[in-house]
C-alpha positions in Angstrom: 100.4 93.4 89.3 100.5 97.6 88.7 96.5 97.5 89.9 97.5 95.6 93.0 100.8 97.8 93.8 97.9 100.8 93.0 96.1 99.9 95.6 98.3 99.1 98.2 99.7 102.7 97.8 96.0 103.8 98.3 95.6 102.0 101.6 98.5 103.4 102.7 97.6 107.2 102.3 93.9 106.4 103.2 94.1 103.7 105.5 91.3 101.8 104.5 90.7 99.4 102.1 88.4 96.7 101.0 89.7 93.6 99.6 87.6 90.7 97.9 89.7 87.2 97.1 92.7 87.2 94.4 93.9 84.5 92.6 97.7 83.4 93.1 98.4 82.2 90.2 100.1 78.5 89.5 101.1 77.0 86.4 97.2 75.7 85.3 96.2 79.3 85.6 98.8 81.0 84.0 98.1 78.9 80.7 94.2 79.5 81.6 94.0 83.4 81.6 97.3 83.3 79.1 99.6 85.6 81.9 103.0 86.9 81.0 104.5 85.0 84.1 103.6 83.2 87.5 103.1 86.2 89.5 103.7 86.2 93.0 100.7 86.2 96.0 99.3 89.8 95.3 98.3 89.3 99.4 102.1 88.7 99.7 102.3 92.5 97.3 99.7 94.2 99.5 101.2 93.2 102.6 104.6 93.4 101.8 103.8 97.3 101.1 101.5 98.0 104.2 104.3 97.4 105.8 103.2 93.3 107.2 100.4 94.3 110.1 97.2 93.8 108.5 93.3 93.5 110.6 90.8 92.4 109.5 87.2 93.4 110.6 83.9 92.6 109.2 81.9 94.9 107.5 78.7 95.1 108.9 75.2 96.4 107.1 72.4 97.4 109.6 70.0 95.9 106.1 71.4 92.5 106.3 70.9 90.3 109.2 73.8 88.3 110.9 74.1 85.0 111.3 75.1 85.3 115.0 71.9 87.5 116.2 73.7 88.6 119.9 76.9 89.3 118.1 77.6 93.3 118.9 81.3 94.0 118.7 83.5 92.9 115.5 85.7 90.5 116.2 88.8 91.6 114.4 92.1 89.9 113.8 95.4 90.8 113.4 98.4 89.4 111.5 101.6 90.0 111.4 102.5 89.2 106.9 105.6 90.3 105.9 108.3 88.3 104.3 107.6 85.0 105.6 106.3 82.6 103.1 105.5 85.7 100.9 109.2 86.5 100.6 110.2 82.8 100.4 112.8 81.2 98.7 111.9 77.6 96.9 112.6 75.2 95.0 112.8 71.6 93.9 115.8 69.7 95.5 116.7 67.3 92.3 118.5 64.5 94.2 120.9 63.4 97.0 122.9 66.2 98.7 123.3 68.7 101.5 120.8 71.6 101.8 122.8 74.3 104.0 121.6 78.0 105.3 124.1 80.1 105.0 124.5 83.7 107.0 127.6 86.2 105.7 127.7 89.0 108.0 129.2 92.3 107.2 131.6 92.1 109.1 132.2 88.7 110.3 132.9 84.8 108.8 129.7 83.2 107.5 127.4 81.1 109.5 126.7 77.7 108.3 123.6 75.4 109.6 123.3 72.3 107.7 119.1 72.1 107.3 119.0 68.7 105.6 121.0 65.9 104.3 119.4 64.7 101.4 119.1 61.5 100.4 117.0 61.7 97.1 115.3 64.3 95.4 112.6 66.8 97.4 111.9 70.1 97.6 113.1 73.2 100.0 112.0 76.2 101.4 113.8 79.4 103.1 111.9 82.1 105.0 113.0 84.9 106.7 111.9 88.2 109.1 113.5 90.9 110.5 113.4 92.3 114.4 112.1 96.0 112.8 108.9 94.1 111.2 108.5 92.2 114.3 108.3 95.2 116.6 106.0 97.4 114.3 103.8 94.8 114.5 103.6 94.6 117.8 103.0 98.4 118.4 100.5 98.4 115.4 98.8 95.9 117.7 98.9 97.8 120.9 97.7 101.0 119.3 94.8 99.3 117.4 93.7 97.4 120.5 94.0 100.8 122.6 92.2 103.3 119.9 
């Protein structure tokens, strides 16, 4: 987990980084590579630290042909990854019962919305965002698409 956190702190003071696929690791993996713990996505670490706006753009090697021959510009995409499921909440509901969201302002009596009424066991999920990651990723957006 230090090597991903490393290297999220690296793309962040160089803004650049290359990426190949990580494992998120469940319970069959854990036991296969004999991990502490389940840790968490380490795309849910890297993003979480970049701040949530990441693009992605091929990389592209005048040596090695493309696929599409007439492609010329990179087709890059955006995506807006913090908190969300990477920040999630879960776990397993183990029978009947009421699954409620509860808000407690800091000021203010608690906000109650009733998400579910139960009626056996099942499993529950709560994900969240906030208006300040929203908004940098739409000016992180604007800026890329105007540079």
């Amino acid at each position: 987990n230090q090597v991903t956190i490393d290297c999220a702190e690296a793309v962040k003071k160089y803004n650049v980084g290359i990426k190949c696929a990580t494992i998120t690791p469940d319970e069959n993996r854990v036991e296969e590579f004999k991990l502490k713990k389940m840790w968490k996505s380490p795309n849910g670490t890297i993003r979480n630290i970049l701040g949530g706006t990441v693009f992605r753009e091929a990389i592209i090697c005048k040596n090695i042909p493309r696929l599409v021959t007439g492609w010329e510009k990179p087709i890059i995409i955006g995506r807006h990854a913090h908190a969300d499921q990477y920040k999630a909440t879960d776990f397993v509901v183990p029978g009947e019962g009421k699954l409620e969201l509860i808000f407690t302002p800091k000021n203010g009596e608690p906000v109650r919305e009733v998400v579910n009424e139960y009626k056996g066991a099942g499993v529950a999920l709560a994900m969240y965002n906030t208006d300040a990651s929203i908004i940098d990723f739409a000016h992180s957006s604007f800026k890329f698409a105007l540079d």
